[in-house]
Residue, then its C-alpha position, 0 to 999 in steps of 0.5 A: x563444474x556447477x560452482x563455475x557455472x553458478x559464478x558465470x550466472x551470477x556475473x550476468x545477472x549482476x551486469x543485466x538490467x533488472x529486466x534482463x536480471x529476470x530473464x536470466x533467473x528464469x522468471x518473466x516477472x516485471x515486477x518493479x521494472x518501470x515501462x513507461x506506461x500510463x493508464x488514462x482513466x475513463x470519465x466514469x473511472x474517475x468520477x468512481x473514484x472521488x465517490x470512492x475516496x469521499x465515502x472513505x474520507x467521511x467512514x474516517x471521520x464519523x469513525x474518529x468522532x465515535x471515539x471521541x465520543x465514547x473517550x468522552x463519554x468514559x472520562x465523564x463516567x470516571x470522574x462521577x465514580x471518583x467524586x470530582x463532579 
């Protein structure tokens, strides 16, 4: 009886909206279910945010540059050690 049961269930859910898809599986999650709704940042927000992204744009950089500097700085090193200076 519950193999019937199972198909009916199975059927509804293939048929449903992905919202109604978790109604049906008994879960009121909306994850990944567009509602049209947008959240409008505040000034403070915002200017939150570039403060945000340029001191993680900057920590990137000065990050790629201390590799590039040791990189350098090994390189230099290998080439003392094998005589090509």
């Amino acid at each position: 009886m519950s193999d019937i049961r199972d198909e009916e269930l199975e059927d509804d859910v293939k048929a449903a909206t992905p919202l109604e898809r978790s109604k049906v599986s008994g879960f009121l999650a909306r994850e990944g279910v567009p509602t049209g709704e947008f959240v409008k940042l505040t000034p403070e927000q915002t200017a939150a945010r570039q403060r945000r992204n340029i001191a993680i744009g900057l920590s990137l950089l000065a990050f790629c540059a201390l590799v590039f500097v040791v990189t350098v700085i090994r390189i230099g090193q290998n080439f003392a050690e094998a005589g090509a200076v």
